[in-house]
PyMOL Python script that loads the backbone (N, CA, C, O; Angstrom):
from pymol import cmd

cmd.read_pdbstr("""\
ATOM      1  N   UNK A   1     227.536  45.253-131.209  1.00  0.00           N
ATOM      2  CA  UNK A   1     228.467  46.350-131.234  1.00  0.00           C
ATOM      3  C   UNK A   1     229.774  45.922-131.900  1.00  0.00           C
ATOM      4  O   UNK A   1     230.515  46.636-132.576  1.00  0.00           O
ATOM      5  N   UNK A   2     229.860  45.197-131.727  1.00  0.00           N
ATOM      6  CA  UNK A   2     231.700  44.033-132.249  1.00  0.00           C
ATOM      7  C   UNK A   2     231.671  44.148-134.022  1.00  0.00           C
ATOM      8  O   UNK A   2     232.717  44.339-134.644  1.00  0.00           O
ATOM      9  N   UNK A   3     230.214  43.990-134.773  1.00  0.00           N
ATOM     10  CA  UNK A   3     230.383  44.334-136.092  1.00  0.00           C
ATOM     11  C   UNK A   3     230.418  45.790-136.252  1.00  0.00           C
ATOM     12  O   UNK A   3     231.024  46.094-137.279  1.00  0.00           O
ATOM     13  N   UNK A   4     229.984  46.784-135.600  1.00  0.00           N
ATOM     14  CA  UNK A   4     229.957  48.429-135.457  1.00  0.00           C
ATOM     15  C   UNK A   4     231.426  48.145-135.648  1.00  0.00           C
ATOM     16  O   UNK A   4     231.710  48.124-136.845  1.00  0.00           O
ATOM     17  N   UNK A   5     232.352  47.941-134.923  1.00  0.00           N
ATOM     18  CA  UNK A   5     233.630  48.420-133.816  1.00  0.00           C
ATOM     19  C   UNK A   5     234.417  47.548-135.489  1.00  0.00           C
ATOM     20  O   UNK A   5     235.355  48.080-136.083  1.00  0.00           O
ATOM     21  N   UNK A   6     233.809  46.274-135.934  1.00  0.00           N
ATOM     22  CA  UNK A   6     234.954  45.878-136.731  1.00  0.00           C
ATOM     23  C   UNK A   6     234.484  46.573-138.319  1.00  0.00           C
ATOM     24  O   UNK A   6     235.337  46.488-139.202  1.00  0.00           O
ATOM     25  N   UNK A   7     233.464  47.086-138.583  1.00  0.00           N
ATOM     26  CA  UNK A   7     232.764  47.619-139.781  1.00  0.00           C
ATOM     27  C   UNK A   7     233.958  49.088-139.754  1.00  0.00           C
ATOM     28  O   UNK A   7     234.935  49.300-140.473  1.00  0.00           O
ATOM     29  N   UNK A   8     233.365  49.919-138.601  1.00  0.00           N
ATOM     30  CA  UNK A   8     234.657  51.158-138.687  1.00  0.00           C
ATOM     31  C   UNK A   8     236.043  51.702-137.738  1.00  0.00           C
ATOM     32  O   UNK A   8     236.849  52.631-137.799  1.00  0.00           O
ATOM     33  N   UNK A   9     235.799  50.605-136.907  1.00  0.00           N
ATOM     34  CA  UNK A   9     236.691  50.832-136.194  1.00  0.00           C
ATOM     35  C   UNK A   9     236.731  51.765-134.972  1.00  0.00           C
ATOM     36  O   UNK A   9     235.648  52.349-134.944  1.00  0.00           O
ATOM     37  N   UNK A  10     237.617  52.211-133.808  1.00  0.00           N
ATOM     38  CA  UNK A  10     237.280  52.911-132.827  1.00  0.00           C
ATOM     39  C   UNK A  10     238.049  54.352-132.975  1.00  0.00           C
ATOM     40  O   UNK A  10     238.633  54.777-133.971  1.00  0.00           O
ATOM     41  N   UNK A  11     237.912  54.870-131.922  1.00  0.00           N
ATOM     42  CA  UNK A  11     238.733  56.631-132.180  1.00  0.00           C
ATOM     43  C   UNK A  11     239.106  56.852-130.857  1.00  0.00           C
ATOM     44  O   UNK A  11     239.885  57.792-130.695  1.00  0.00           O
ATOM     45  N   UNK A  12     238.711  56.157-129.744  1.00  0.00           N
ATOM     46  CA  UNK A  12     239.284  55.598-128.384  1.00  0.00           C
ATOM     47  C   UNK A  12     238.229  55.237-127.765  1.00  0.00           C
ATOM     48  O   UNK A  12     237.213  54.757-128.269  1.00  0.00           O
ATOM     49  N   UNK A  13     238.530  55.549-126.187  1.00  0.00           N
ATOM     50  CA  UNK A  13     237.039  54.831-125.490  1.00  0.00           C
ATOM     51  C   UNK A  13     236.900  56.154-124.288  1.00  0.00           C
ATOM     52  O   UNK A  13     237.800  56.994-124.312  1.00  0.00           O
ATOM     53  N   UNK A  14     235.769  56.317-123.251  1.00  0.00           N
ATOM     54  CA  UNK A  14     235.406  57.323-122.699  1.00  0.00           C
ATOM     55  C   UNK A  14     234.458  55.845-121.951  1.00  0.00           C
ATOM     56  O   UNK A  14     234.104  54.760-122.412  1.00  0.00           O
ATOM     57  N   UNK A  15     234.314  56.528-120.577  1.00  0.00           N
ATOM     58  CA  UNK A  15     234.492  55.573-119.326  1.00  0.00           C
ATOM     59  C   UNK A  15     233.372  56.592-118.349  1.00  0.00           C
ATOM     60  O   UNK A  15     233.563  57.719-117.894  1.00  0.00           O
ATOM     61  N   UNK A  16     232.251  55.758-118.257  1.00  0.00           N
ATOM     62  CA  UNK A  16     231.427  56.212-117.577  1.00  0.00           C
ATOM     63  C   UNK A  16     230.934  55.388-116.846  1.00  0.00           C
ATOM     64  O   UNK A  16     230.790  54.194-117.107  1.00  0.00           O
ATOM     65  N   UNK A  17     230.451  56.273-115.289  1.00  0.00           N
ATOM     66  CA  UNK A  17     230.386  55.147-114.168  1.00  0.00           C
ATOM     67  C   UNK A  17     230.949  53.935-113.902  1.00  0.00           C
ATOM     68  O   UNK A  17     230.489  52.832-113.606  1.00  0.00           O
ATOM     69  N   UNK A  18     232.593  54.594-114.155  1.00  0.00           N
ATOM     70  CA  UNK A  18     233.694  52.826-113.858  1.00  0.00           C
ATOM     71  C   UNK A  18     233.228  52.038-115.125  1.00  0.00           C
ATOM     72  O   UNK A  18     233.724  50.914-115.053  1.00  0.00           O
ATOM     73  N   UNK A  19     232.543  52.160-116.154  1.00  0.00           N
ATOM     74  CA  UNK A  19     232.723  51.284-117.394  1.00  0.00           C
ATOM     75  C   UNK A  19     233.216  51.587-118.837  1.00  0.00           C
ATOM     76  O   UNK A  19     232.471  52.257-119.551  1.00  0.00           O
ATOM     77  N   UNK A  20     234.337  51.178-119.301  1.00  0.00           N
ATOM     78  CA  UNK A  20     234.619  51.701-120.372  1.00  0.00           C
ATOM     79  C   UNK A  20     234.298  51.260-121.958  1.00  0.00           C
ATOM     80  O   UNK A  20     234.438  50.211-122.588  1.00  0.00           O
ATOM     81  N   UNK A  21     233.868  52.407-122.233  1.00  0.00           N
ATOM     82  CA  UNK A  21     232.668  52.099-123.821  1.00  0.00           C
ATOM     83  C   UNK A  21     233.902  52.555-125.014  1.00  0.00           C
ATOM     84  O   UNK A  21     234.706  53.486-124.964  1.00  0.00           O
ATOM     85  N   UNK A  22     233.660  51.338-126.250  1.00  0.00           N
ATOM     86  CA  UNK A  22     234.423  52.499-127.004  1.00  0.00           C
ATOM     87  C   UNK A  22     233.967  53.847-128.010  1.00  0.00           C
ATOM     88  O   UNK A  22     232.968  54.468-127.646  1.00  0.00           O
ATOM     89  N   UNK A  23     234.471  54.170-128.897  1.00  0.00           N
ATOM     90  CA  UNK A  23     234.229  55.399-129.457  1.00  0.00           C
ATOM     91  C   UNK A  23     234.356  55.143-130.823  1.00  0.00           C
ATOM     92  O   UNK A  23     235.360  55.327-131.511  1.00  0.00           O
ATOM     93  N   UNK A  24     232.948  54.576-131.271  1.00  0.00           N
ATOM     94  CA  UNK A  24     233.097  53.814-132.238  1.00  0.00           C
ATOM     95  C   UNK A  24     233.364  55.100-133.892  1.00  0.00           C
ATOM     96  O   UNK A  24     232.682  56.113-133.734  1.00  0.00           O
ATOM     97  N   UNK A  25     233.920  55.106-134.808  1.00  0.00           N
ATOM     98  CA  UNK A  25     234.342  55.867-135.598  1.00  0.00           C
ATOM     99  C   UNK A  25     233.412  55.920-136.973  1.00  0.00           C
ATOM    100  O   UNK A  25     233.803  55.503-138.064  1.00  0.00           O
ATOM    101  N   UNK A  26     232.181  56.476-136.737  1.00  0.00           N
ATOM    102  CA  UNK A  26     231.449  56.189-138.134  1.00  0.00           C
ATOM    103  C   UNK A  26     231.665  57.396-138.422  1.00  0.00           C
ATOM    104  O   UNK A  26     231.968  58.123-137.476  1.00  0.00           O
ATOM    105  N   UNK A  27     231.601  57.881-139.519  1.00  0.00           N
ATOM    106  CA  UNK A  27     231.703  58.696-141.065  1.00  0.00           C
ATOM    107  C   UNK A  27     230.224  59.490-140.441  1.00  0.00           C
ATOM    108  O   UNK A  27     229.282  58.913-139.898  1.00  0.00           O
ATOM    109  N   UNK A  28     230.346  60.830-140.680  1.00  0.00           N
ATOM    110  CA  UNK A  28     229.362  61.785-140.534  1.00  0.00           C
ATOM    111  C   UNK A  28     229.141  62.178-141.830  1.00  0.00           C
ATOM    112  O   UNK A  28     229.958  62.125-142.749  1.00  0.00           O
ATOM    113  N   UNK A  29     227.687  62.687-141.884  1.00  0.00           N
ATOM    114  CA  UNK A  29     227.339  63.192-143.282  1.00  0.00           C
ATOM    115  C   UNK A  29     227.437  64.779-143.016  1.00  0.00           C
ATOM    116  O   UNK A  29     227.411  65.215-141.865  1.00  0.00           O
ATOM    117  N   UNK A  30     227.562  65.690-144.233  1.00  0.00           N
ATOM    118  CA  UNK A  30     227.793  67.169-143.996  1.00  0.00           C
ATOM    119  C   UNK A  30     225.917  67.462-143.993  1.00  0.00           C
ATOM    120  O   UNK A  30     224.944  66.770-144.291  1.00  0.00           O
ATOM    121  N   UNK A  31     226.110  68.786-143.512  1.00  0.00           N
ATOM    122  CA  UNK A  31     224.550  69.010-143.685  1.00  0.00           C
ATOM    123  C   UNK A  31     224.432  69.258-145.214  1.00  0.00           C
ATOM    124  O   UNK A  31     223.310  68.963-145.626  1.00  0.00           O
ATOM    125  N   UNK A  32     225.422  69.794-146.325  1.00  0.00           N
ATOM    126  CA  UNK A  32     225.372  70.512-147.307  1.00  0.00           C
ATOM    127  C   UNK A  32     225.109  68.744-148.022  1.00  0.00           C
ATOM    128  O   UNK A  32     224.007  68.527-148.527  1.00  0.00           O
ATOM    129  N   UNK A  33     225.973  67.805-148.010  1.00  0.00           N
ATOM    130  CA  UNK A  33     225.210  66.683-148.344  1.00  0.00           C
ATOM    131  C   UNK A  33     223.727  66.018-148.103  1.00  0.00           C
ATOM    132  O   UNK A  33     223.057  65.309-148.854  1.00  0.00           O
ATOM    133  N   UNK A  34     223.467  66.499-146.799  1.00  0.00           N
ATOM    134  CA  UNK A  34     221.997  65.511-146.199  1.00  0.00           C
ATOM    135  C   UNK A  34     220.794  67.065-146.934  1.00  0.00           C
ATOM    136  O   UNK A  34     219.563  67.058-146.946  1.00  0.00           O
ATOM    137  N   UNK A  35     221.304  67.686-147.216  1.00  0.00           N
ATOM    138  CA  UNK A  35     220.294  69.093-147.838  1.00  0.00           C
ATOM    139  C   UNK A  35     220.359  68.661-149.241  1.00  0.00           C
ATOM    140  O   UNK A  35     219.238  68.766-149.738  1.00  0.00           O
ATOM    141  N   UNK A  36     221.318  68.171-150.161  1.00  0.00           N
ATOM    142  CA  UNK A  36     221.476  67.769-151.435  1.00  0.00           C
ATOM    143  C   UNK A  36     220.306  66.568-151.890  1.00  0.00           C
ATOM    144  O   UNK A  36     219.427  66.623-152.750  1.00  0.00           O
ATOM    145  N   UNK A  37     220.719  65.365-150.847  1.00  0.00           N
ATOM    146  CA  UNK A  37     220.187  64.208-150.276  1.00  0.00           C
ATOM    147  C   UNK A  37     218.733  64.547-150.638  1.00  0.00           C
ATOM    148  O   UNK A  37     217.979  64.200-151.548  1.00  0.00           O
ATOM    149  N   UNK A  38     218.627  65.400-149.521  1.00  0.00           N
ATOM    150  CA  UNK A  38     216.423  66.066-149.395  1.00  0.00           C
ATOM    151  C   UNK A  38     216.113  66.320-150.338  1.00  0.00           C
ATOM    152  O   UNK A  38     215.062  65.887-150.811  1.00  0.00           O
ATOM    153  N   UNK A  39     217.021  67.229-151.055  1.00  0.00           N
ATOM    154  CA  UNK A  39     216.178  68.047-152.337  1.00  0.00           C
ATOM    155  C   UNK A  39     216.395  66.752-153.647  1.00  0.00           C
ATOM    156  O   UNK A  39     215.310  66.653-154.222  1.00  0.00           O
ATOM    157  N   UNK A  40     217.095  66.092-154.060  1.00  0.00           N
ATOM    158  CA  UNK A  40     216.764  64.458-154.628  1.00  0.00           C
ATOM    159  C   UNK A  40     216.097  63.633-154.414  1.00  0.00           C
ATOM    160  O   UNK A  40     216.270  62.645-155.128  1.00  0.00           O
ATOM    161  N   UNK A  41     215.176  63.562-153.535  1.00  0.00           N
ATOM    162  CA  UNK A  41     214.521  62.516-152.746  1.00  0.00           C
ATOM    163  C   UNK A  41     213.056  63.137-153.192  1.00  0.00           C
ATOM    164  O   UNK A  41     212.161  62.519-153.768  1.00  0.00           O
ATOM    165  N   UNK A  42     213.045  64.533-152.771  1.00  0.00           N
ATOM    166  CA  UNK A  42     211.943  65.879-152.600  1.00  0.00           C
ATOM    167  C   UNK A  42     211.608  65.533-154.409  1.00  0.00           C
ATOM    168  O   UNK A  42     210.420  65.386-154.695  1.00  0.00           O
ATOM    169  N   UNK A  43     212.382  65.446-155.264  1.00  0.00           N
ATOM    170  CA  UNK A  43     212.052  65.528-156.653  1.00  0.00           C
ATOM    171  C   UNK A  43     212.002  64.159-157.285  1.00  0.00           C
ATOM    172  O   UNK A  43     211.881  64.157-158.510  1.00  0.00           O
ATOM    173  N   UNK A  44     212.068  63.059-156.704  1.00  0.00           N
ATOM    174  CA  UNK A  44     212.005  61.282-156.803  1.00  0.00           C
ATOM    175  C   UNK A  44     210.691  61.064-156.777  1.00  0.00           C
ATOM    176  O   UNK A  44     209.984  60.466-157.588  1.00  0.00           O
ATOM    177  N   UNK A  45     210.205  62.035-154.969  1.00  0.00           N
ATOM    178  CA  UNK A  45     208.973  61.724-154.742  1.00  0.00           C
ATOM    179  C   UNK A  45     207.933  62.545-155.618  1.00  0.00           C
ATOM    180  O   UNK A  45     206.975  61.988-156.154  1.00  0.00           O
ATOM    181  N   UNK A  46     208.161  63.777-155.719  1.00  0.00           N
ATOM    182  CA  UNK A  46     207.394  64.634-156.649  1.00  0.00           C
ATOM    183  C   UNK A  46     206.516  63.515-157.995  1.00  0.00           C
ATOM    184  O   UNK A  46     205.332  63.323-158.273  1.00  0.00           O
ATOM    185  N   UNK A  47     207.714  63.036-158.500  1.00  0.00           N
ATOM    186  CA  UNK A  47     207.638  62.311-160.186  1.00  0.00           C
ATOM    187  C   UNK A  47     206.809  61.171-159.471  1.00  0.00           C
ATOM    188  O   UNK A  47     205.672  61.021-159.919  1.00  0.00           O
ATOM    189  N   UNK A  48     207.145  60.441-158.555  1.00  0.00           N
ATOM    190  CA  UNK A  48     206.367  59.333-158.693  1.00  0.00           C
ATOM    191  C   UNK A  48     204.864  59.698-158.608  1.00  0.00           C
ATOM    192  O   UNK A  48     203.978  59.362-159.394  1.00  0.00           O
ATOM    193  N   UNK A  49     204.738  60.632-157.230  1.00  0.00           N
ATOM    194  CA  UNK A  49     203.405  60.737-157.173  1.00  0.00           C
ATOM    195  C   UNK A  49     202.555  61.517-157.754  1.00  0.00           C
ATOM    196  O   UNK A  49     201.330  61.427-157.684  1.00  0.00           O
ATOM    197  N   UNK A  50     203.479  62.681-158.629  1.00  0.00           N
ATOM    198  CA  UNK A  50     202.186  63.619-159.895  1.00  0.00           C
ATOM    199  C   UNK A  50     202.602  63.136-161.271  1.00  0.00           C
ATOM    200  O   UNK A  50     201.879  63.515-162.193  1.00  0.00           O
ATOM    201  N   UNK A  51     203.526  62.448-161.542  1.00  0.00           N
ATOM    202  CA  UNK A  51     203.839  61.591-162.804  1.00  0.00           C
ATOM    203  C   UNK A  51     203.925  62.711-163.931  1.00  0.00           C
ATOM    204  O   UNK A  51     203.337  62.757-165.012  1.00  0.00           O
ATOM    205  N   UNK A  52     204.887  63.655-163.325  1.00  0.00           N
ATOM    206  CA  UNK A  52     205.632  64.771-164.031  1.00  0.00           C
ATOM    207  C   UNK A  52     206.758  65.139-163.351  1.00  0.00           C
ATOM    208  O   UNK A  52     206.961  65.029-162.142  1.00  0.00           O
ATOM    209  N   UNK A  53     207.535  65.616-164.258  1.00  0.00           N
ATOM    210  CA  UNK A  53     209.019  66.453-163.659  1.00  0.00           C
ATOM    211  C   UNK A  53     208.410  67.734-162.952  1.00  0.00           C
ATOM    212  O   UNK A  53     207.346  68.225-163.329  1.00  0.00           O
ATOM    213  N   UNK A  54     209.156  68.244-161.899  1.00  0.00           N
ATOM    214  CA  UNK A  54     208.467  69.357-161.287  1.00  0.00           C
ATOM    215  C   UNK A  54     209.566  70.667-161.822  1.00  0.00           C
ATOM    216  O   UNK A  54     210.784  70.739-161.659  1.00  0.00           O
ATOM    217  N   UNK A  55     208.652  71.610-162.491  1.00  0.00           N
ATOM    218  CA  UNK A  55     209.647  72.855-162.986  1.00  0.00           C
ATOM    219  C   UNK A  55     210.276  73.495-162.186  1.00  0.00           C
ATOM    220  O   UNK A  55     210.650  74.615-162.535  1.00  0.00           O
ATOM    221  N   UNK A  56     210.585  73.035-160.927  1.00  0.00           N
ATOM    222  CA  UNK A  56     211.872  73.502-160.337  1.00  0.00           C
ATOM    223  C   UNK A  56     212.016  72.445-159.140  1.00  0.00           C
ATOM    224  O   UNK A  56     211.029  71.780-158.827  1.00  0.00           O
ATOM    225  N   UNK A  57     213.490  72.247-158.326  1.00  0.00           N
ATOM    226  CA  UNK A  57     213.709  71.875-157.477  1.00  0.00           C
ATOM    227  C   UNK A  57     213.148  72.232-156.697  1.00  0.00           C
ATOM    228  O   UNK A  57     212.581  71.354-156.048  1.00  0.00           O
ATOM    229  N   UNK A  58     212.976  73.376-156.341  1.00  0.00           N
ATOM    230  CA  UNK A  58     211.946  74.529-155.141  1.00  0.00           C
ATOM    231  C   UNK A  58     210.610  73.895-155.456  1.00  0.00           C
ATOM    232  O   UNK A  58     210.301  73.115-154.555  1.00  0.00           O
ATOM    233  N   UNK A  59     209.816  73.952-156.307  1.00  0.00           N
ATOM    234  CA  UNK A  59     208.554  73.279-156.611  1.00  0.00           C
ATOM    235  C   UNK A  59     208.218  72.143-155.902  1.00  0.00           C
ATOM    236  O   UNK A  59     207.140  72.040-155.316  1.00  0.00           O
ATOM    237  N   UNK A  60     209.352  70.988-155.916  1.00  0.00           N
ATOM    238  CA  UNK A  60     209.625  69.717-155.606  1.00  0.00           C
ATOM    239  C   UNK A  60     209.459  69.699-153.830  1.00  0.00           C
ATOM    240  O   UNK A  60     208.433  69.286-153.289  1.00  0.00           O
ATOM    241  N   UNK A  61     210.715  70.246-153.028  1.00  0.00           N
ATOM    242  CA  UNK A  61     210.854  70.506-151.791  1.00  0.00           C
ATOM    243  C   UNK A  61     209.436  71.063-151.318  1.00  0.00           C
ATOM    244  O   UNK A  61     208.765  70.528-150.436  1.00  0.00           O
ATOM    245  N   UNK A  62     209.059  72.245-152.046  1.00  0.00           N
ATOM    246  CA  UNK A  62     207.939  72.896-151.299  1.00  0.00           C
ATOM    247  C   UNK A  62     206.614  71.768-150.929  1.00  0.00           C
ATOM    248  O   UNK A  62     205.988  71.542-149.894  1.00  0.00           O
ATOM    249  N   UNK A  63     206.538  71.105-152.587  1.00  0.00           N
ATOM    250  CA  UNK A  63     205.565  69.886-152.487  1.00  0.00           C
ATOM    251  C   UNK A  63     205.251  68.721-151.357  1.00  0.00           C
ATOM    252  O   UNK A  63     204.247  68.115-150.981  1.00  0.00           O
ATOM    253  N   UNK A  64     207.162  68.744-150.898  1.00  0.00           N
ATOM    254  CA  UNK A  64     207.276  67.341-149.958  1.00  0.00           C
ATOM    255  C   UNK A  64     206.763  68.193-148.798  1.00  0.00           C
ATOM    256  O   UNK A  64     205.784  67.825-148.148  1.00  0.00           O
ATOM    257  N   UNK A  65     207.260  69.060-148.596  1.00  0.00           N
ATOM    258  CA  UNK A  65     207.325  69.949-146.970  1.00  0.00           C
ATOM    259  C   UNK A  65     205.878  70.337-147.180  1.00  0.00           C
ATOM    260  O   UNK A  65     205.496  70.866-146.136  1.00  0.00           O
ATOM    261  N   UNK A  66     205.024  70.308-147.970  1.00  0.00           N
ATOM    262  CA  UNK A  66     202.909  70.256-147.606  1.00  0.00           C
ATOM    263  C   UNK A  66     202.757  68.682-147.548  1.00  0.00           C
ATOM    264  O   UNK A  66     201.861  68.304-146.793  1.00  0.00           O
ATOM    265  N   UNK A  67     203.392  67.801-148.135  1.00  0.00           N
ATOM    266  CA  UNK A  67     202.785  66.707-147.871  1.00  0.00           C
ATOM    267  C   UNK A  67     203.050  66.067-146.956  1.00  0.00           C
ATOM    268  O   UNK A  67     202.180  65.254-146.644  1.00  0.00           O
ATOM    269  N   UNK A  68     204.386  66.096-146.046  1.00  0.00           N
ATOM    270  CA  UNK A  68     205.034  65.806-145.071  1.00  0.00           C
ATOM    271  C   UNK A  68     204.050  66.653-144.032  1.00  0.00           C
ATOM    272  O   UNK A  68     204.033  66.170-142.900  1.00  0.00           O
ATOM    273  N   UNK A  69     203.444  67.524-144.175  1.00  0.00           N
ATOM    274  CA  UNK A  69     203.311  68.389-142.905  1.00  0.00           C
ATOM    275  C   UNK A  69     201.613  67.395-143.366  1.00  0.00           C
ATOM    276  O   UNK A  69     201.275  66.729-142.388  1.00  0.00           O
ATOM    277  N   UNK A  70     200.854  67.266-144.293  1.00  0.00           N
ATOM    278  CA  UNK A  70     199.453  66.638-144.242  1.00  0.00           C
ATOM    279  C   UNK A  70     199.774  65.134-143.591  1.00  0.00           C
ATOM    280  O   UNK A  70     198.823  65.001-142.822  1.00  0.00           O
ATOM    281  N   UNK A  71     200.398  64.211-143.500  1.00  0.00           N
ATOM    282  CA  UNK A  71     200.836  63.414-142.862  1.00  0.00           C
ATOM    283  C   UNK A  71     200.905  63.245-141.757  1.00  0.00           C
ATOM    284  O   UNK A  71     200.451  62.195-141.302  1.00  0.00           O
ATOM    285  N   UNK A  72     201.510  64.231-140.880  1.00  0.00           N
ATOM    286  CA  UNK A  72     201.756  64.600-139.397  1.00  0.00           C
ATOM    287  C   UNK A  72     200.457  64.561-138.716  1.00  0.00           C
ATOM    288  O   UNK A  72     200.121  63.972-137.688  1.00  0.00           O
ATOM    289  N   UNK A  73     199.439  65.740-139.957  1.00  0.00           N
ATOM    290  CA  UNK A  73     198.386  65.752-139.830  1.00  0.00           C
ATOM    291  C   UNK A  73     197.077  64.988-139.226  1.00  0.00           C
ATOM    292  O   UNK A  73     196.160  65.228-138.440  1.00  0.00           O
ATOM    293  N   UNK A  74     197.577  63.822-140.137  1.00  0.00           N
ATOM    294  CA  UNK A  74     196.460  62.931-140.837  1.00  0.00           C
ATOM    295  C   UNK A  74     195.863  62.817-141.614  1.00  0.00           C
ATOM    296  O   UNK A  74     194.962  61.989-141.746  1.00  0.00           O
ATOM    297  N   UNK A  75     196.317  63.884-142.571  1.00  0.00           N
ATOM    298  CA  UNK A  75     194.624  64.355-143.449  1.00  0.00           C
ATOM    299  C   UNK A  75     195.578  63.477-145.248  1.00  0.00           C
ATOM    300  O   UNK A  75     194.873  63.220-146.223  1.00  0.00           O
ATOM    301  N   UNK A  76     197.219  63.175-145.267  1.00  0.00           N
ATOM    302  CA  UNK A  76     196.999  62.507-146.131  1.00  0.00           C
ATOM    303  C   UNK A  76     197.064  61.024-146.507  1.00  0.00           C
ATOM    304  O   UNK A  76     197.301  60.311-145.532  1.00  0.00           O
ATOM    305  N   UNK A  77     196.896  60.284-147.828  1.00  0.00           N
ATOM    306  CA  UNK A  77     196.595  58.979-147.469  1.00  0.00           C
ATOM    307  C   UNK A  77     197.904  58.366-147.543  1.00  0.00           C
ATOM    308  O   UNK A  77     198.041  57.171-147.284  1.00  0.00           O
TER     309      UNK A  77
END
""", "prot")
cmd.dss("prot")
cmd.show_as("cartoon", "prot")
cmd.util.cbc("prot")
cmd.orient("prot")
């Protein structure tokens, strides 16, 4: 925790059952970033695994979100 606490530092501490923890201060991501994030990742993975650009971002996402869901599945390899 001591590299957490010296990496970003604290924002105070909050004290539960008589012990006091601190409140360590990491950097949140926006959702509008971690949605940016998906749909780059969604079109990374597209190219590697059909070894084409996908004609749309939507194409891309839709692709990950069937292959992500065959996974869960089992059914892909």
């Amino acid at each position: 925790m001591n590299e957490l606490i010296e990496k970003y530092g604290t924002s105070g501490t909050i004290t539960v059952k008589g012990i006091e923890f601190p409140i360590i201060d990491i950097p949140m991501m926006s959702d509008e970033k971690w949605q940016e994030l998906a749909r780059e990742n969604a079109v990374h993975n597209f190219k590697k695994c059909n070894k084409r650009e996908p004609v749309s971002v939507e194409e891309a996402v839709n692709w990950q979100r069937r292959r992500v869901a065959e996974i869960e599945r089992g059914v892909a390899i």
